[in-house]
N, C-alpha and C positions, 0 to 999 in steps of 0.2 A: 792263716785264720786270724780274722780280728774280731774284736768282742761288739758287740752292736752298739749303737747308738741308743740310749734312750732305756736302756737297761743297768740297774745296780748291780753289783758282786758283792758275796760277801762270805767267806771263808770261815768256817767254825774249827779249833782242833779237835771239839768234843760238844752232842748236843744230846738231848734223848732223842728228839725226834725231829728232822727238820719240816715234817708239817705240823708239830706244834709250835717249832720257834715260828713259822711261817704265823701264825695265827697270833701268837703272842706281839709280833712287832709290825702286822698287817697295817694299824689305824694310822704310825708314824711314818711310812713310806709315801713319796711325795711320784712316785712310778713304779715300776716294772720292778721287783728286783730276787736274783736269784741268791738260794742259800744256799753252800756249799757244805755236808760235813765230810770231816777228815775219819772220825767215828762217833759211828748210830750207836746210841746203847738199848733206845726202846721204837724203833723202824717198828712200822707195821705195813701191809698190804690189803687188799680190798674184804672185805667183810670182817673185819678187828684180824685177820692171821697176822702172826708174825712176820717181820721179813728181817732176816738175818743178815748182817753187814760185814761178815771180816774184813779186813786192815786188805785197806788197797783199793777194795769194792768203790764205785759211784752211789751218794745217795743226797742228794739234792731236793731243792723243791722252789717251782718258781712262786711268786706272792703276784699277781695279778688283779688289777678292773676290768673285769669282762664289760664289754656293750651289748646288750640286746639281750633278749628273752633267757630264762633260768636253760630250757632248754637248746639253746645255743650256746651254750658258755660249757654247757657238756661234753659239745661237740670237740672241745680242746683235746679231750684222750685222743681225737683221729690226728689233727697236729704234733702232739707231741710225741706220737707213735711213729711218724715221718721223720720229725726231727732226732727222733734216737737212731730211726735205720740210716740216715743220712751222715750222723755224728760217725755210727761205727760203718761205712763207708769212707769216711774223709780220711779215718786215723789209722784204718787195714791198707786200704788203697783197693778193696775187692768188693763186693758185693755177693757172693757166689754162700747160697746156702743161707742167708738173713731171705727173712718174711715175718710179714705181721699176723699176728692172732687175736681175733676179735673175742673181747674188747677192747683187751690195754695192754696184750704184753709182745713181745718183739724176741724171735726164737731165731737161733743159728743150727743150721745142721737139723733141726728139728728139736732140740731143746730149749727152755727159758733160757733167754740171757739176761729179759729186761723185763722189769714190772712197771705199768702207772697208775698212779691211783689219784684222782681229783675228789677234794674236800672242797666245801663251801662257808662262808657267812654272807648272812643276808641283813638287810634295815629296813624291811619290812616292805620296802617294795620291788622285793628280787636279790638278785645276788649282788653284792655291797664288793667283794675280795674273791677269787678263785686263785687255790691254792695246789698247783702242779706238781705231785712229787713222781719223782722217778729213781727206782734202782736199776743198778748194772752189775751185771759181775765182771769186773776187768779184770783179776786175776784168781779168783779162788771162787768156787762153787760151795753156796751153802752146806750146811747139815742135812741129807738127804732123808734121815730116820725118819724125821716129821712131815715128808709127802704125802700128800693124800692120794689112797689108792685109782690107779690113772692117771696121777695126774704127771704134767709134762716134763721130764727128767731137765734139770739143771744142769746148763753148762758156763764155762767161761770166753770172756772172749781170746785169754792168753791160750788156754786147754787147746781151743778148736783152732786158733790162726796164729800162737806164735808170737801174736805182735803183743806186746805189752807197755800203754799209756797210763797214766796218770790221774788221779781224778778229776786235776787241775787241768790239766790237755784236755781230757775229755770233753769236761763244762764248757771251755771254748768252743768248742765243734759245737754244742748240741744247743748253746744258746747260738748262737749266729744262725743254725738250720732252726730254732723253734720261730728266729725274730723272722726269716724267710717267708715260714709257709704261717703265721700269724697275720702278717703284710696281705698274703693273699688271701687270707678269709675275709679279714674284715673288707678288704675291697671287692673280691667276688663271690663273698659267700660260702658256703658248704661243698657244692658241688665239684669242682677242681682237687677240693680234699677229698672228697671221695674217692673220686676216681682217681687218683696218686695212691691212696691205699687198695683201693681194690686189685691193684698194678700189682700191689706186693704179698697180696693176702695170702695166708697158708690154707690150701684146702679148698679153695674156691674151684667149686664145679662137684666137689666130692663129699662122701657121706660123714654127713658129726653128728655127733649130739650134742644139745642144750641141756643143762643138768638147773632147777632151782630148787629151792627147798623142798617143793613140793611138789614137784614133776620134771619129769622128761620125754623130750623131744628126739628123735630122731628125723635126719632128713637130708636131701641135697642142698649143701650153699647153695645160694642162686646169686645171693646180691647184698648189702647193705643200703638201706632206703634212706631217704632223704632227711630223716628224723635221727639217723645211727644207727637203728635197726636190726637187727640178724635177719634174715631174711629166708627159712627154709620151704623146699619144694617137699613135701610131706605125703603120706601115702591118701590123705583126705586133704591136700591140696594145699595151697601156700599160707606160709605162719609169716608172723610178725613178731620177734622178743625184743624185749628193752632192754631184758639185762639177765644175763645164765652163766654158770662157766661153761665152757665147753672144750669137749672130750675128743678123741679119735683115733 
């Protein structure tokens, strides 16, 4: 593994969060450049949760200039979702049991392994910085008391396969696979990411549900549309979500 071209490193031994520092040094980055900590003290995940870091864990976060419309630059979770199953492919040597779960996280054996969460700033004419973060759990599995009921039980990747890398190993794997399939959006678009994750998706063909604040869905996957989309066969007929968790 080599580390890409065109992209920054840059190693913390201690930060609260690295998509604050992401944000804090966003304006003075001259490209691409990923943060690395050693330890989170204040990690969070998608709608303010927590996300818990023990000593050892992956918790990163790329600082990026997206091109093109607010909602393209979304479309990065389907990217960086590839680029984690790819990372922990390169450093097991297996693939056996990793699949993605829409929207942003990346499960082994049928457990969390990996969270993403993308943050934005804009300058008034769309998104200025998109800010990529990602957890892993490489050797230890969070605090399980604070699950939410159903939600998807936490594993690691040492627990389930044995192999145990590095945070630093890791980051190499998962920026070379992010610089990868990034290369291919911006040249052919969405489409090719799609159908790379739909290859990997958990549950596709079969019954979930969509949970928001304010309803739920029930339905058959069918697909991820061309927007990002969920995409469920419904007993009144096909839905379209933007953004749910989802159950099964």
């Amino acid at each position: 593994m080599s580390w890409p071209a065109g992209y920054g490193k840059r190693v913390l031994a201690e930060v609260d969060s690295t998509l604050n520092e992401a944000a804090r040094i966003a304006n003075e980055l001259a490209g691409p450049e990923w943060i690395l900590a050693l330890r989170q003290t204040q990690g969070r995940g998608r709608r303010g949760r927590d996300w818990k870091d023990p000593k050892g864990n992956f918790a990163a976060t790329l600082v990026m200039r997206p091109e093109g419309a607010p909602d393209q630059a979304a479309l990065r979770s389907f990217v960086a979702a590839l680029a984690v199953y790819d990372a922990c492919v390169a450093v097991t040597g297996r693939s056996e049991g990793l699949s993605l779960k829409w929207p942003n996280d990346v499960l082994l054996k049928g457990g969390k392994l990996a969270g993403i969460l993308l943050e934005s700033a804009g300058n008034g004419k769309g998104v200025s910085h998109l800010f990529v973060g990602i957890g892993v759990n490489l050797v230890e599995t969070p605090m399980k008391e604070w699950l939410e009921p159903g939600a998807v039980w936490p594993v690691s990747l040492l627990s389930e396969t044995g192999v145990q890398v590095t945070p630093e190993e890791f980051l190499e794997a998962v920026a070379g696979a992010f610089a990868r399939y990034e290369q291919q959006f911006a040249t052919y678009g969405f489409e090719p990411i799609r159908t790379e994750w739909l290859a990997r998706a958990a549950k596709l063909g079969e019954v979930i549900s969509a949970r928001t604040a304010s309803s739920e869905t029930e339905g058959t996957f069918e697909t991820v549309d061309a927007s990002g989309n969920l995409v469920l066969n419904t007993a009144k007929g096909r839905v379209s979500i933007p953004a749910a968790d989802i159950y099964f």
